[in-house]
Biopython code that builds the backbone (N, CA, C, O; Angstrom):
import numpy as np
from Bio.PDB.StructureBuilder import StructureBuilder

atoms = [
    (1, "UNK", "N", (0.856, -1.186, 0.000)),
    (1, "UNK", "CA", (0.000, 0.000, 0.000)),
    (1, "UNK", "C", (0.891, 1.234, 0.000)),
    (1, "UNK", "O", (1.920, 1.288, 0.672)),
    (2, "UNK", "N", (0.435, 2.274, -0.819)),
    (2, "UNK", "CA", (1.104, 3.302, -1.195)),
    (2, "UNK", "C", (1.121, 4.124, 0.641)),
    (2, "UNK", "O", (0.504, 3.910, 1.685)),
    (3, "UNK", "N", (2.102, 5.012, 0.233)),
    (3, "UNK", "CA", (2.189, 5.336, 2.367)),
    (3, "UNK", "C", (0.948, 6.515, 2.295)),
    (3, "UNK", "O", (0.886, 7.440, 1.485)),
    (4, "UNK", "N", (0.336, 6.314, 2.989)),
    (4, "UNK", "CA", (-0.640, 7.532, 3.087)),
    (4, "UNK", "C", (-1.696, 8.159, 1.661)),
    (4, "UNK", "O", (-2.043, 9.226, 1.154)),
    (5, "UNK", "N", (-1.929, 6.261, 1.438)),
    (5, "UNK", "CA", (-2.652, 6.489, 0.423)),
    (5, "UNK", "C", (-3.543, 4.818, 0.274)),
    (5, "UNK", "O", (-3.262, 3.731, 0.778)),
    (6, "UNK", "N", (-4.579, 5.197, -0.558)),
    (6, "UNK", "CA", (-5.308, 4.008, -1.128)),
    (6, "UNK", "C", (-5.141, 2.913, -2.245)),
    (6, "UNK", "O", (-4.752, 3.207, -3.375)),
    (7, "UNK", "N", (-5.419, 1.790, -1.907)),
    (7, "UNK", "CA", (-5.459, 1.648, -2.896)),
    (7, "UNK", "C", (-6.836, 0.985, -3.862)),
    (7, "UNK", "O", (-7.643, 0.246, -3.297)),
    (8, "UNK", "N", (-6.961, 1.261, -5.039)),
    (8, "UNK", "CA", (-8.281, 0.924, -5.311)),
    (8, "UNK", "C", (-8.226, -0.679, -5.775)),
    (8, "UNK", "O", (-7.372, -1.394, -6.300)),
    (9, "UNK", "N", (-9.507, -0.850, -5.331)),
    (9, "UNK", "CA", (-9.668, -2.597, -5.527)),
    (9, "UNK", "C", (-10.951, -2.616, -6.404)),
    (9, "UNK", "O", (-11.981, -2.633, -5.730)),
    (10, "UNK", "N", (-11.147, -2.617, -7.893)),
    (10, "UNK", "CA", (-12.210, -2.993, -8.158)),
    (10, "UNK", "C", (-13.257, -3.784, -8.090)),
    (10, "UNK", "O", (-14.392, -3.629, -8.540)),
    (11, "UNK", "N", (-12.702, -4.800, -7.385)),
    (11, "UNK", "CA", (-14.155, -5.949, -7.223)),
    (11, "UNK", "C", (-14.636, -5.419, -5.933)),
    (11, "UNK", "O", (-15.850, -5.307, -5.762)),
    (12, "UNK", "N", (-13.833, -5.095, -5.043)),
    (12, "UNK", "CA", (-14.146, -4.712, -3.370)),
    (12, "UNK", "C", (-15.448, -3.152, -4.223)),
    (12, "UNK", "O", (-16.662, -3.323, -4.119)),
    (13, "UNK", "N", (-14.968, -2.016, -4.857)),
    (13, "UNK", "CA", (-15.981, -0.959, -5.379)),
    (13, "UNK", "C", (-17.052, -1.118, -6.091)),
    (13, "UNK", "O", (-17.865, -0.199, -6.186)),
    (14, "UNK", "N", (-17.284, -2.660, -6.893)),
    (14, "UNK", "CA", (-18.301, -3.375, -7.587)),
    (14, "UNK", "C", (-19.308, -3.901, -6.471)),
    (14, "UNK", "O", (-20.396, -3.402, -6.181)),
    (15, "UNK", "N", (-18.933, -4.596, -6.124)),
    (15, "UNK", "CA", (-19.583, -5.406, -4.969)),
    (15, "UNK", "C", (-20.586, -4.218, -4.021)),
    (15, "UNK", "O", (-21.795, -4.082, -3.832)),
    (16, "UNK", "N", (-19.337, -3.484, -3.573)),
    (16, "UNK", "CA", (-20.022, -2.214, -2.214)),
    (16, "UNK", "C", (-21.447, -1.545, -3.351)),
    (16, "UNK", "O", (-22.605, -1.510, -2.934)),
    (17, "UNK", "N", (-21.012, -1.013, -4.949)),
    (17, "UNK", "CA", (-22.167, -0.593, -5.478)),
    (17, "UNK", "C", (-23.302, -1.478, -5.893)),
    (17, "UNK", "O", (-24.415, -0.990, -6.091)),
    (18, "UNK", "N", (-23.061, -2.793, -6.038)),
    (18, "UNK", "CA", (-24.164, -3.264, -6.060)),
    (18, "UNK", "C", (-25.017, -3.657, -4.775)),
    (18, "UNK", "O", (-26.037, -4.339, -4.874)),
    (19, "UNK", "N", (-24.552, -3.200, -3.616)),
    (19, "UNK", "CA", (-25.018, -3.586, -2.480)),
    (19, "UNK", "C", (-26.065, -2.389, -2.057)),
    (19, "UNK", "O", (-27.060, -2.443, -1.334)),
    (20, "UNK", "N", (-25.619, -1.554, -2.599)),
    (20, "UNK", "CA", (-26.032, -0.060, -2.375)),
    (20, "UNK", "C", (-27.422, 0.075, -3.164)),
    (20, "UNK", "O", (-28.499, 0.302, -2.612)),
    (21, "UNK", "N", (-27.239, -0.093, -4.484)),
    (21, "UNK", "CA", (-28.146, -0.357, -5.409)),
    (21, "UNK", "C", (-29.280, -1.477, -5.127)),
    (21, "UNK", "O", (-30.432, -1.045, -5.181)),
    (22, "UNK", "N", (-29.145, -2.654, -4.877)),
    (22, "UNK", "CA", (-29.907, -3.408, -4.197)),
    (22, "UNK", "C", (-31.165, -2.752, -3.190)),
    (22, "UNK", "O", (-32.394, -2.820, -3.202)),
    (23, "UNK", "N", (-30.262, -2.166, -2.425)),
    (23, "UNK", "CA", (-30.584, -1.521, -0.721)),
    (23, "UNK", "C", (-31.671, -0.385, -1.452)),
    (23, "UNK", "O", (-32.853, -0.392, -1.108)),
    (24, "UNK", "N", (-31.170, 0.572, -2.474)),
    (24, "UNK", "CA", (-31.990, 1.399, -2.828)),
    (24, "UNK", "C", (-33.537, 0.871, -2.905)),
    (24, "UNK", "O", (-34.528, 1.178, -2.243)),
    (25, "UNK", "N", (-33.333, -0.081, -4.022)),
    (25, "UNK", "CA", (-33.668, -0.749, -5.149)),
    (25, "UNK", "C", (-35.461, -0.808, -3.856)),
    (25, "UNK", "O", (-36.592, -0.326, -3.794)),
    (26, "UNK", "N", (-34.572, -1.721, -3.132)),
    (26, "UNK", "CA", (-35.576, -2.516, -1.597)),
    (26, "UNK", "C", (-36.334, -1.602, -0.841)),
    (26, "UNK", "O", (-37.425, -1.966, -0.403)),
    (27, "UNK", "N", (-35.824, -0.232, -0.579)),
    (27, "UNK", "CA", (-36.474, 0.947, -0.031)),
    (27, "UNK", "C", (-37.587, 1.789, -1.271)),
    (27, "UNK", "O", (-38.115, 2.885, -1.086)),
    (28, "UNK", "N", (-37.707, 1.084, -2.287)),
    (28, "UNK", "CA", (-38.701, 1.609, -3.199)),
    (28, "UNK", "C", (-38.082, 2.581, -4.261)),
    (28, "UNK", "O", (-38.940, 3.145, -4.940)),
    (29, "UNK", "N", (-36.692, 2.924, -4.575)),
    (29, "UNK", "CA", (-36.156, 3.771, -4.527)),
    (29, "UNK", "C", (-35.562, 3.325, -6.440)),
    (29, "UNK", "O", (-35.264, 2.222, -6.898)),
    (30, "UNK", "N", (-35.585, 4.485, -7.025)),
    (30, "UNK", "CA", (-34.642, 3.600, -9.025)),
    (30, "UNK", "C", (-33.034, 4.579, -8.432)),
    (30, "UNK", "O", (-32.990, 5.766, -8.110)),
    (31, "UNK", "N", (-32.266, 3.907, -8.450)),
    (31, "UNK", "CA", (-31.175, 3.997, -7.948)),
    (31, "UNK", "C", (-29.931, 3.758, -9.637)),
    (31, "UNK", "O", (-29.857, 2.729, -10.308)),
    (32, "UNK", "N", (-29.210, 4.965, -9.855)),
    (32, "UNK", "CA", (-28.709, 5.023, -10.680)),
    (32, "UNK", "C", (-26.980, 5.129, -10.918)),
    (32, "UNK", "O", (-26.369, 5.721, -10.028)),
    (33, "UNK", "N", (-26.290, 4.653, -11.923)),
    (33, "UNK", "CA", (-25.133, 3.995, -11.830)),
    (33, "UNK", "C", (-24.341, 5.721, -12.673)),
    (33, "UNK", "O", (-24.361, 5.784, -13.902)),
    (34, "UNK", "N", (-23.801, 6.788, -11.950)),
    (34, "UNK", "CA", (-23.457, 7.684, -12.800)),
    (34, "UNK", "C", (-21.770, 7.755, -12.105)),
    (34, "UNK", "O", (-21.306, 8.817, -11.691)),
    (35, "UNK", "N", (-21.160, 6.720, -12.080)),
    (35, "UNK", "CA", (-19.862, 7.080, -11.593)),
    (35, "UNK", "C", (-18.571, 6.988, -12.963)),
    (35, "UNK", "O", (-17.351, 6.840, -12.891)),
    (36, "UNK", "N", (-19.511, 7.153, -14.167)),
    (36, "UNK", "CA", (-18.439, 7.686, -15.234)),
    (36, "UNK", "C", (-18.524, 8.820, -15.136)),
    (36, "UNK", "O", (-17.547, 9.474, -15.500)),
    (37, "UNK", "N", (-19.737, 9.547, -14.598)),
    (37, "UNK", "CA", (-19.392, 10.862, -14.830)),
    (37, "UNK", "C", (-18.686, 11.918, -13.742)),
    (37, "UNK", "O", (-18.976, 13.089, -13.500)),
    (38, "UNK", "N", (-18.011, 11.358, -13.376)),
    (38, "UNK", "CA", (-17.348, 11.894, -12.143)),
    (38, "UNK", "C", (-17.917, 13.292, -11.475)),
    (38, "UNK", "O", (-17.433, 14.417, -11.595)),
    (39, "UNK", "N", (-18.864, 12.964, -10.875)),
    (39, "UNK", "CA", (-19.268, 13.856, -10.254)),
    (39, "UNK", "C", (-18.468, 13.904, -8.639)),
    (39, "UNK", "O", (-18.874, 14.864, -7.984)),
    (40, "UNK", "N", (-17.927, 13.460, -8.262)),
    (40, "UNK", "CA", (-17.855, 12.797, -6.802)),
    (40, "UNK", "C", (-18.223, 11.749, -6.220)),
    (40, "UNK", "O", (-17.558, 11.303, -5.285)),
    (41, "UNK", "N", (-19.432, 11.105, -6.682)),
    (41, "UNK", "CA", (-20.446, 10.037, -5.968)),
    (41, "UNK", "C", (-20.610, 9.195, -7.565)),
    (41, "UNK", "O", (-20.502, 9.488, -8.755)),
    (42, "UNK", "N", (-20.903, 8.108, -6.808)),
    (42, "UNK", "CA", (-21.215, 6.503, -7.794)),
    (42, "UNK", "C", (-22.460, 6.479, -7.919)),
    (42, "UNK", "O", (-22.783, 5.755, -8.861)),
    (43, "UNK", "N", (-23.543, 7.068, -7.256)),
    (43, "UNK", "CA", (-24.781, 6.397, -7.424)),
    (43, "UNK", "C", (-26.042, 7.651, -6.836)),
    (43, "UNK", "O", (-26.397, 8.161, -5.773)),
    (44, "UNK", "N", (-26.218, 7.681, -7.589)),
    (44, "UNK", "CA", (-28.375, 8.733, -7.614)),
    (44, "UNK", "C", (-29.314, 8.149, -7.349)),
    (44, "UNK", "O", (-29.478, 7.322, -8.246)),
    (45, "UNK", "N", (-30.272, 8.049, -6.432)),
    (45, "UNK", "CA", (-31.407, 7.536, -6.023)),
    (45, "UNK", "C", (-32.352, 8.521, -6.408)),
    (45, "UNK", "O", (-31.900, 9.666, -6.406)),
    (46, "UNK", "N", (-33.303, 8.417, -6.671)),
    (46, "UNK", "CA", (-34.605, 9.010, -6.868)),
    (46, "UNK", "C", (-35.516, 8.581, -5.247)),
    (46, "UNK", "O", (-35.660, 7.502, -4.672)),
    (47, "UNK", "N", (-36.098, 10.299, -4.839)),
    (47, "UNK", "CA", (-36.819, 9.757, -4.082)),
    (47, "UNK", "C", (-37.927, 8.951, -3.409)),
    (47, "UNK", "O", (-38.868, 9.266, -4.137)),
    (48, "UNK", "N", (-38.367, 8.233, -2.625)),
    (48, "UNK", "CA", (-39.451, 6.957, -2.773)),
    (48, "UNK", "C", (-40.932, 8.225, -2.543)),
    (48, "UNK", "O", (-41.094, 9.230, -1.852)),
    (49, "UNK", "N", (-41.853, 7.387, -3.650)),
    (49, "UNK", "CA", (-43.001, 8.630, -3.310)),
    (49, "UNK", "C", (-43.958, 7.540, -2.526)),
    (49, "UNK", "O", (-43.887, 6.345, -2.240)),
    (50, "UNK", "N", (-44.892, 8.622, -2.340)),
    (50, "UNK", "CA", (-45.938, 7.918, -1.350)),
    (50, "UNK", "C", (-47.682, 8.118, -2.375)),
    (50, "UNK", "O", (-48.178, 9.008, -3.065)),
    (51, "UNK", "N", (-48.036, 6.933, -1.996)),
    (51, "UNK", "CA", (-49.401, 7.438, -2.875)),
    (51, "UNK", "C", (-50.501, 7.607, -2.385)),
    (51, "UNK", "O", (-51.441, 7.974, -3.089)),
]
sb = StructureBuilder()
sb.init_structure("model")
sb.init_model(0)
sb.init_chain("A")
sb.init_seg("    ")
for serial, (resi, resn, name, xyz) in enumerate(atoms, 1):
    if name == "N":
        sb.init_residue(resn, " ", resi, " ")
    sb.init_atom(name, np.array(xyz, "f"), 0.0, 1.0, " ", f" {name:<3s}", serial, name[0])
structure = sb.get_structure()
């Protein structure tokens, strides 16, 4: 490991987003995959409505 640094593991960042997505998914929620566009964040949820 780099000293005072990360390192990235892609299957460990696959896994965590599909867990996330799932979780959305389960709270009623369309949960979206925008981490090409580098905003900062991997993933957009839409909020759950009520009817």
């Amino acid at each position: 490991m780099p000293s005072g640094g990360m390192v990235r593991d892609e299957e460990v960042e696959r896994i965590g987003m599909e867990l996330v997505i799932a979780y959305e998914r389960s709270q009623g929620r369309k949960p979206r995959d925008v981490s090409k566009e580098n905003l900062g964040y991997d993933i957009i949820s839409g909020v759950k409505h009520k009817d």
